[in-house]
C-alpha positions as CSV (number, residue, x, y, z in Angstrom):
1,X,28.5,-10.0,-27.5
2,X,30.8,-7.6,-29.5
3,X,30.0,-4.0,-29.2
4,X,31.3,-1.0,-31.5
5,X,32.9,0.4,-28.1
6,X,34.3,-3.1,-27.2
7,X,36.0,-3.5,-30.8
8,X,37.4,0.3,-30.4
9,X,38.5,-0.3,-26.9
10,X,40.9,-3.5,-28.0
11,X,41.9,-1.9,-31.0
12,X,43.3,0.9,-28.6
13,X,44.7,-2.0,-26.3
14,X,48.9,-1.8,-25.2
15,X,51.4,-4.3,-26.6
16,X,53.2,-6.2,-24.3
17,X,56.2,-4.9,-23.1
18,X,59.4,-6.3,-24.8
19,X,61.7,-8.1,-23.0
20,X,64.6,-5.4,-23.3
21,X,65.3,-2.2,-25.0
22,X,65.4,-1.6,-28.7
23,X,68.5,-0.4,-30.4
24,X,67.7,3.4,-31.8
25,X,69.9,1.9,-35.1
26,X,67.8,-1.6,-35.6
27,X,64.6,-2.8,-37.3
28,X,61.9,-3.5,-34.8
29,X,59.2,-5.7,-36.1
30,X,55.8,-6.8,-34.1
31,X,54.4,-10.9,-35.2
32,X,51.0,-11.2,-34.3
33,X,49.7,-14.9,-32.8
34,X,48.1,-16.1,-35.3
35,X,50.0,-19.7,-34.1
36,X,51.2,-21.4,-31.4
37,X,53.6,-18.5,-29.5
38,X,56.6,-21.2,-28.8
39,X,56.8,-22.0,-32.6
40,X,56.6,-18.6,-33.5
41,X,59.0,-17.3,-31.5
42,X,61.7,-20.1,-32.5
43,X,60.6,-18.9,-36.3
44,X,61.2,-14.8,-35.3
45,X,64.8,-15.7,-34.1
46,X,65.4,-17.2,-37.2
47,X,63.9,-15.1,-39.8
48,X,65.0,-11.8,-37.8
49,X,68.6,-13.1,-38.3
50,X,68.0,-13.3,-42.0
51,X,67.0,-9.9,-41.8
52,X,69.4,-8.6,-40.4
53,X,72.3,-10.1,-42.6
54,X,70.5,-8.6,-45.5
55,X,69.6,-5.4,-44.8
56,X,73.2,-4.9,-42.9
57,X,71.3,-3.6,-39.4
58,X,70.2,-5.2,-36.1
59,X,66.6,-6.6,-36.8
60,X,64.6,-7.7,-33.4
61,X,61.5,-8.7,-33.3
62,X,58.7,-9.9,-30.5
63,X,55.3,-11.4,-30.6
64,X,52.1,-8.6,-29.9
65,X,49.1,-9.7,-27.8
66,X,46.7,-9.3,-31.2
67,X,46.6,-7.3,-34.0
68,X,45.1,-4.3,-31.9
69,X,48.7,-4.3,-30.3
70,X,50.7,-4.8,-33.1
71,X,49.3,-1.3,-34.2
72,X,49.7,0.4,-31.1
73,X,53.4,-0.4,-31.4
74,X,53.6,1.7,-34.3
75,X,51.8,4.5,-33.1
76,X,54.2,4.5,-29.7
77,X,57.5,3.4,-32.2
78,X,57.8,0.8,-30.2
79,X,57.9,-1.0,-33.6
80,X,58.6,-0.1,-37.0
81,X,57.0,-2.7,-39.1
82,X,54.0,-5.3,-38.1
83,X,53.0,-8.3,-39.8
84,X,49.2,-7.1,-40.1
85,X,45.7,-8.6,-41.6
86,X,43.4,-6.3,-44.1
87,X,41.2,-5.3,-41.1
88,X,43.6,-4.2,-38.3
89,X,45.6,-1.9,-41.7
90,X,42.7,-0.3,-42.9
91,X,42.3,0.5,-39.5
92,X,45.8,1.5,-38.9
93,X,45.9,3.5,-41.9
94,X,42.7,5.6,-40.8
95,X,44.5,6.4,-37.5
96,X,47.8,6.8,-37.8
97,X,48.6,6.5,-41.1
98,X,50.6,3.1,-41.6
99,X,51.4,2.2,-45.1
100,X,51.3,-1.5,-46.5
101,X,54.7,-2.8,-48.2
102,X,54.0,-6.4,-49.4
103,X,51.0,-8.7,-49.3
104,X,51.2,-11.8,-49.2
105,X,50.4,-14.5,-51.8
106,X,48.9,-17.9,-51.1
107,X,47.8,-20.1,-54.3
108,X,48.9,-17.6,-56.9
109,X,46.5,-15.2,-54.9
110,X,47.1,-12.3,-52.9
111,X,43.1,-13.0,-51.5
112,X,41.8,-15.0,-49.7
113,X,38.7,-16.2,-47.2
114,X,37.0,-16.2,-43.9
115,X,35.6,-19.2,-43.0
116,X,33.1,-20.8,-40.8
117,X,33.8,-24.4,-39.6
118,X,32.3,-27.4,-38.0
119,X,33.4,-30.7,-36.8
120,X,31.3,-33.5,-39.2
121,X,29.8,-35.4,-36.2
122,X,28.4,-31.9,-34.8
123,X,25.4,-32.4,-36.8
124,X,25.2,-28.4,-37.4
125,X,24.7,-27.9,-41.6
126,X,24.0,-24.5,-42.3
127,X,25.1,-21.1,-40.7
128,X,21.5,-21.2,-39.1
129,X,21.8,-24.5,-36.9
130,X,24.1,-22.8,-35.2
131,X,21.4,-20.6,-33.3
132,X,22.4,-21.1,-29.6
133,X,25.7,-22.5,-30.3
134,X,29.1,-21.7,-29.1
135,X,31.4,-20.3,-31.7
136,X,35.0,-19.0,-31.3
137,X,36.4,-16.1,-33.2
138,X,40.3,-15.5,-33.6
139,X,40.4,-11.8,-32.7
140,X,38.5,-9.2,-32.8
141,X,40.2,-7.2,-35.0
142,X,40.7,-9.8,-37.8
143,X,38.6,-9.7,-41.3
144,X,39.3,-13.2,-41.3
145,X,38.9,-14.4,-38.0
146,X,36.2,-12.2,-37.0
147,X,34.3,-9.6,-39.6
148,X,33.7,-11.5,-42.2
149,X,33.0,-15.0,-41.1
150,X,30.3,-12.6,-38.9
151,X,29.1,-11.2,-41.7
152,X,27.9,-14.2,-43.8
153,X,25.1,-14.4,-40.3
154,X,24.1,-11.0,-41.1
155,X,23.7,-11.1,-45.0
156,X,21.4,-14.9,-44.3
157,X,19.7,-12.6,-42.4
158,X,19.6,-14.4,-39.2
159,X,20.5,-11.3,-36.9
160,X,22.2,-7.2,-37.5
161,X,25.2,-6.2,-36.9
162,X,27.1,-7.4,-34.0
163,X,24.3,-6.3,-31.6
164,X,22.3,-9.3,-32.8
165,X,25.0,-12.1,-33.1
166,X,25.0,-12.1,-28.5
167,X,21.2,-13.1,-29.0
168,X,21.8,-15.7,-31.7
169,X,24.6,-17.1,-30.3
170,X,25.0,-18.8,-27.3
171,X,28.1,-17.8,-26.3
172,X,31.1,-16.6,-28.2
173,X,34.7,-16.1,-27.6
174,X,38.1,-14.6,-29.1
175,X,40.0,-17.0,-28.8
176,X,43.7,-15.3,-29.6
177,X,44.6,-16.3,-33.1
178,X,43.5,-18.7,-35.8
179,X,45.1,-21.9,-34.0
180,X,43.8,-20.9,-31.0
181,X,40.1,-20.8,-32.3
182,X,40.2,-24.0,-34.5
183,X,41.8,-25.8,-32.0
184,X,38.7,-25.0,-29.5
185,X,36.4,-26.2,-32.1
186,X,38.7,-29.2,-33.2
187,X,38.6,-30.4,-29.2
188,X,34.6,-29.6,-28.8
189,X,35.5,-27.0,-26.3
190,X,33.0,-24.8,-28.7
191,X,30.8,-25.6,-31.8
192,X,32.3,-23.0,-34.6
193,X,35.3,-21.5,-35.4
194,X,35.7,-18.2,-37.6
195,X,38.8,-18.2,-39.0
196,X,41.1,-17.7,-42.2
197,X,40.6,-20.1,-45.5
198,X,43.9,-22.0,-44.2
199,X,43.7,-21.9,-41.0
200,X,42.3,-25.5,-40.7
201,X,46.0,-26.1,-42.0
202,X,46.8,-25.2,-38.3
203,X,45.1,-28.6,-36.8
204,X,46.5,-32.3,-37.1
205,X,46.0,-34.2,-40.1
206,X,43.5,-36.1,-38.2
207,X,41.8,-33.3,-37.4
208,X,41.7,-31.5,-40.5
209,X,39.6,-34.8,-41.7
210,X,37.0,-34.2,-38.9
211,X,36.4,-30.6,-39.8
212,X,34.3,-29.1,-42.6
213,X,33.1,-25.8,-43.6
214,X,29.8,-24.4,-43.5
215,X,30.1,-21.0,-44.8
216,X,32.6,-18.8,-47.2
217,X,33.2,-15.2,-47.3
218,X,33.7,-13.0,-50.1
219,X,38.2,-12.9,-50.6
220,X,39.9,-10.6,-48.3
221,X,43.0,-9.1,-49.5
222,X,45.7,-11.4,-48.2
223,X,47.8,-10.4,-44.9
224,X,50.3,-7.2,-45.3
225,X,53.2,-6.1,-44.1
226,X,53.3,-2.8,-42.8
227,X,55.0,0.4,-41.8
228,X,55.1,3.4,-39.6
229,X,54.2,6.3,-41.5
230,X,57.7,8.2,-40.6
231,X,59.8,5.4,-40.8
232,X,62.9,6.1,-43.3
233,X,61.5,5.7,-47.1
234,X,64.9,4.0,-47.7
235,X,64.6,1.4,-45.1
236,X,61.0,0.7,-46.7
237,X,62.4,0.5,-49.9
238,X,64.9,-2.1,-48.8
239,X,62.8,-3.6,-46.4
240,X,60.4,-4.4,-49.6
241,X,63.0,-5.6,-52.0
242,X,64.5,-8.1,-49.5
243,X,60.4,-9.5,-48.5
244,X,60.2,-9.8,-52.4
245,X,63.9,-11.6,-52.6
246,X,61.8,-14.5,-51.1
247,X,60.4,-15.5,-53.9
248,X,63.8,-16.6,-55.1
249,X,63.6,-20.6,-55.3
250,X,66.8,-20.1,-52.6
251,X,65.4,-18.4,-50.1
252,X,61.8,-20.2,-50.2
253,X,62.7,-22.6,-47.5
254,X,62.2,-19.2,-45.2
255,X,58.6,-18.4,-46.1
256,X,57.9,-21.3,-43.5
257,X,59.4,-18.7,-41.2
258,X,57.2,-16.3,-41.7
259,X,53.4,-18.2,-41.7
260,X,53.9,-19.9,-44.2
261,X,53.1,-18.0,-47.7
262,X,53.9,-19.0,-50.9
263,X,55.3,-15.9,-51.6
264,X,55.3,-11.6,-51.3
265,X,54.2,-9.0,-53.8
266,X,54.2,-5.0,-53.6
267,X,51.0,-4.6,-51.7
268,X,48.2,-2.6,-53.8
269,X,46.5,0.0,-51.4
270,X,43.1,0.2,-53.7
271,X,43.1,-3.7,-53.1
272,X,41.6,-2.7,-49.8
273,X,38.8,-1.0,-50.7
274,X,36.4,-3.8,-49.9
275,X,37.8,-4.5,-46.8
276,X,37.3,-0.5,-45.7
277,X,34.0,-0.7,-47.2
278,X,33.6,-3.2,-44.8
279,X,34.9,-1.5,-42.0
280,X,32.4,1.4,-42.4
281,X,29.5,-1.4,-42.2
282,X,30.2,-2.1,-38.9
283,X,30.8,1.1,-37.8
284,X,35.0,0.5,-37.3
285,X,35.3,3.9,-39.8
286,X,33.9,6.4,-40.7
């Protein structure tokens, strides 16, 4: 199924190319998928223009192929700052050093959930019914959409490590985002889905009442966003205050620009402990 070496090898994987040149003098920000790519990219012209009024410079940004990407773009300076989950930072912040700026807050929380979900009718109640079953992960990258949803398997004790999950599965997929994955399950096209806490908020209101959940991680510090370690500590500072200016009853209206938060604090880099803790588990650090 998922190898050590195949989770290294797209964590080391190229962002797609941008459409034209960056501006030595603007803000260049990577979006991962986590949606559908048309709305998202109608949301980054939108919310890029906001940025750019604020902090007073040229702010562009373009949609990554997955998480793995986004970080690359940091490491070439192909992007500045990338919208990133707890998994792919940790990561980030082991290799190249990449610093988090805000996390985000759903609930009142700055935490939240991987999931494992059904369809009702599928007649699969437990994590183990799904023995020979198809399940869809978002990316493999994602604590989330991957790690930690795989991880509930491992600590029921139905297989080790990610070595075990191709012989208890029968097949199982990345499906590109959250959406992407819940929509596969939603349709049948596969039996699970492992995916964030709210990502069933991705699916038709009809949908969402043929869906259920079978399984609950442990909460995941809440998606960053995050920084190249040389880029200017003044634009970070800035960069921070104007995330946190969201919060403003104003300027709320945008966090639907921007997945869909209810708001932004300072991240807390000890917050990720777990989630590198984690990390070493599976063998992604050492």
């Amino acid at each position: 199924m998922f190898s050590r070496r195949m989770l290294l090898s797209s964590f080391s994987a190229l962002t797609l190319t941008a459409s034209a040149a960056f501006a030595e003098d603007s803000l260049k920000i990577a979006f991962i998928p986590q949606e559908n790519p048309e709305k998202l990219l109608g949301d980054i012209d939108v919310i890029t223009a906001w940025m750019g009024d604020q902090l007073g410079v040229p702010v562009q940004g373009y949609v990554t192929y997955d998480h793995a990407a986004a970080v690359e773009a940091l490491r070439n300076g192909d992007a500045d700052i990338s919208f990133m989950g707890a998994l792919p930072f940790v990561l980030a912040e082991a290799q190249i050093g990449a610093e988090p700026l805000v996390s985000e807050v759903y609930r009142d929380y700055p935490s939240y959930a991987g999931r494992v979900f059904v369809r009702k009718d599928s007649g699969i109640d437990t994590l183990a019914d799904l023995k020979g079953r198809d399940i869809a992960f978002a990316d493999p990258v994602s604590e989330s959409g991957y790690l930690y949803p795989l991880d509930l398997f491992v600590e029921d004790g139905l297989f080790t490590g990610t070595q075990g999950a191709a012989e208890f599965f029968g097949n199982s997929f990345f499906a590109g985002g959250y959406q992407q994955a819940m929509q596969a399950m939603a349709n049948g096209l596969v039996d699970a889905a492992g995916a964030s806490q709210y990502a069933d908020m991705l699916l038709t209101p009809e949908q969402q009442t043929e869906i259920k959940v079978i399984g609950e991680s442990v909460q995941i510090p809440s998606h960053a966003i995050i920084a190249r370690p040389d880029l200017a500590d003044e634009m970070k500072a800035n960069f921070t205050q104007m995330m946190l200016t969201l919060n403003m009853p104003e300027n709320r209206y945008l966090l639907a620009y921007l997945y869909g938060p209810d708001g932004y604090v300072v991240a807390d880099t000890t917050a990720y402990d777990g989630v590198r803790h984690m990390a070493q588990k599976y063998g992604l650090l050492e």
